[in-house]
N, C-alpha and C positions, 0 to 999 in steps of 0.2 A: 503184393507187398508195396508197390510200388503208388498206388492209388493213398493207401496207410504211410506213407513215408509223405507222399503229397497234401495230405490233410493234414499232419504234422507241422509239413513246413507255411501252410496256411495260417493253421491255429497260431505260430510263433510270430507268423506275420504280425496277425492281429494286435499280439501281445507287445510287439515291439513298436507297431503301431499307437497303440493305447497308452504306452510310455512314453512316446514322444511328444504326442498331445498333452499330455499331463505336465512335463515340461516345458513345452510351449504353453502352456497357459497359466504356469507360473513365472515365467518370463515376461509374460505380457503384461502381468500384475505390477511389476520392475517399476516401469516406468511413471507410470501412474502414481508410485508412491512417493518417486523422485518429484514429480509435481506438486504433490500433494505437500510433501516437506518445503518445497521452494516457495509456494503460497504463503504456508502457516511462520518461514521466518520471515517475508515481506509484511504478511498481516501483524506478526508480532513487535517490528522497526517500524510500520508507521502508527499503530497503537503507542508506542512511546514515543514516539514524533510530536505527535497531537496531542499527549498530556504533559511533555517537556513543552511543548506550545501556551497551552491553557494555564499551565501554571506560571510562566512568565509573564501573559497578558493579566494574571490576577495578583500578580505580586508586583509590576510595574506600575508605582502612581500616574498619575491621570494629569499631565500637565496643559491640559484643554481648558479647564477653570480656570486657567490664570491670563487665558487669552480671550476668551468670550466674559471678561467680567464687567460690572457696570461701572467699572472707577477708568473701564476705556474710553469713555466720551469726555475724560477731563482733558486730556490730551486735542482736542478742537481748541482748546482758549489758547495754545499756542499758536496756531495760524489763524488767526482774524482776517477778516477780509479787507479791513481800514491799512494794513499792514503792505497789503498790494497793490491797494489804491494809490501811497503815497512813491509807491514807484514811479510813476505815470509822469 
């Protein structure tokens, strides 16, 4: 009996074995999914980052044409050079 009571407490081993594993390796799954969410809300913050970006760079006019235009060289006929000469 005692060999039958041994292989018993074997087999239960196993079993309690086999449940613990199963366990531990949905625990291990845990984490990963915690990652996996901490990604997907960073991914999701800076996807509207960059189209709250994109859409202020396309809805903000373009105040650069009014500094590269060609009515800036009228501005020369106020400093002449005759103008500094008569300082001398």
């Amino acid at each position: 009996m005692e060999v039958k009571s041994k292989i018993d407490d074997i087999i239960e081993m196993t079993r309690i074995n086999e449940l613990l594993d199963k366990r531990e390796a949905a625990n291990a799954k845990k984490p990963s999914n915690v990652i996996l969410w901490a990604l997907a809300v960073l991914g999701s913050i800076s996807a509207v980052a960059i189209i709250a970006y994109l859409v202020y760079r396309y809805m903000t006019p373009a105040f650069e044409d009014d500094y590269y235009d060609d009515d800036f060289d009228d501005f020369d006929d106020d400093f002449d050079d005759e103008d500094f000469e008569k300082d001398n």
